[in-house]
C-alpha positions as CSV (number, residue, x, y, z in Angstrom):
1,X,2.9,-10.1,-8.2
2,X,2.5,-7.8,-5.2
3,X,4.9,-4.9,-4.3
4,X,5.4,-3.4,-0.9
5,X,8.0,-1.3,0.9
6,X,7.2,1.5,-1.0
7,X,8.1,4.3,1.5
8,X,10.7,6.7,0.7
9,X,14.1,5.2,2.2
10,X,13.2,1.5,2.2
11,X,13.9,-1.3,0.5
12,X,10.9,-2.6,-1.9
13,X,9.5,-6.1,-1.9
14,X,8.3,-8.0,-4.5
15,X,6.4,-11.5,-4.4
16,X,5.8,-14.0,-7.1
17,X,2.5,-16.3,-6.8
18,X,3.3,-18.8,-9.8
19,X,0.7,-21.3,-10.8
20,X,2.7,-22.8,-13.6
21,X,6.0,-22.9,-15.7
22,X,5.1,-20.0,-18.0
23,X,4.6,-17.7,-14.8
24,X,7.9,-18.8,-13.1
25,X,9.6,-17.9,-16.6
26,X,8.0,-14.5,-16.5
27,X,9.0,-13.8,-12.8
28,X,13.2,-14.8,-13.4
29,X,12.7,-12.6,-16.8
30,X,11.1,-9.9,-14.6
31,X,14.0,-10.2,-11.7
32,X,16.3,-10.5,-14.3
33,X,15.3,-6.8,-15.8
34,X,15.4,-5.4,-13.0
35,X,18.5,-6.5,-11.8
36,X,19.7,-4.6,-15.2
37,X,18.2,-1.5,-13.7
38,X,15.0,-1.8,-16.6
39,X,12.4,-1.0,-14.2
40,X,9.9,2.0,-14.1
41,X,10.0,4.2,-11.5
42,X,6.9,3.7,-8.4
43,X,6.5,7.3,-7.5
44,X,5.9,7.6,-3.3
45,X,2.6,9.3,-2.2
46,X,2.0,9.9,1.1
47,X,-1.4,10.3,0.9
48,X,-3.0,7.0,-0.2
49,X,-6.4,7.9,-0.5
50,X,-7.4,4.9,-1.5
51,X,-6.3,3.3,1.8
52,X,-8.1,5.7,3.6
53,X,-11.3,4.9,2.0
54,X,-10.9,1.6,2.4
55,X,-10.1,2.0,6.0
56,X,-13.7,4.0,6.4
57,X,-15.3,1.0,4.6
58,X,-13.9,-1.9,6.6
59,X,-14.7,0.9,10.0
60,X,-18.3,1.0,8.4
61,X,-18.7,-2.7,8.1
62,X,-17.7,-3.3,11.6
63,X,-19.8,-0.5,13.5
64,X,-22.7,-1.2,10.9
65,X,-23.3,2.1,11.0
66,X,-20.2,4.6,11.6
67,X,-20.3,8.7,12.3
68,X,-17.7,11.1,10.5
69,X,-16.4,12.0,14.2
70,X,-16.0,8.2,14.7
71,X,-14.1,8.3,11.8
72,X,-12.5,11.0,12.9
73,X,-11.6,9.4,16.0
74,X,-10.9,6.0,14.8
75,X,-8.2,6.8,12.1
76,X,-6.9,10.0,13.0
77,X,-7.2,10.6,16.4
78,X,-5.7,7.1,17.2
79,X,-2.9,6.7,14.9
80,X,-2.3,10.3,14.5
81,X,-2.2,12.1,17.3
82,X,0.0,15.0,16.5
83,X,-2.0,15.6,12.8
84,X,0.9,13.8,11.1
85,X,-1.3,13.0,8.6
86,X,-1.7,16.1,7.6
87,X,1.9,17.1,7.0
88,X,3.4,17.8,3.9
């Protein structure tokens, strides 16, 4: 199961891989819950750290070898110009 949309103000997303009958079962009870309104809440982060260091790794495995002010340049620089990142 993978979720996306998770940004404040959009709808979320949910995809079922099922490899068998048991699995399909478990997907309609899942839909089925949350169509009820039994879900947990998925708290919004801007920050995803964990995206970021993932972005550094896949930077670093295409450059071989990759400075912090290539990183700088690469991730912030080019997709936040105006320090967006950065905002609360």
């Amino acid at each position: 199961m993978g979720r996306t949309g998770r940004r404040k103000g959009q709808r979320a997303n949910t995809t079922f891989f099922c490899e068998d009958t048991e699995t399909v079962l478990q997907a309609i009870a899942l839909i089925e819950l949350a169509k009820k309104g039994w879900v947990e809440s998925v708290p919004t982060n801007n920050r995803v750290w964990s995206v970021l260091v993932h972005q550094i790794l896949a930077l670093t495995l295409q450059f071989g070898v990759i400075s912090a002010e290539q990183c700088w340049q690469q991730l912030f620089i080019k997709y936040f110009p105006n320090n967006q990142f950065f905002a609360e």
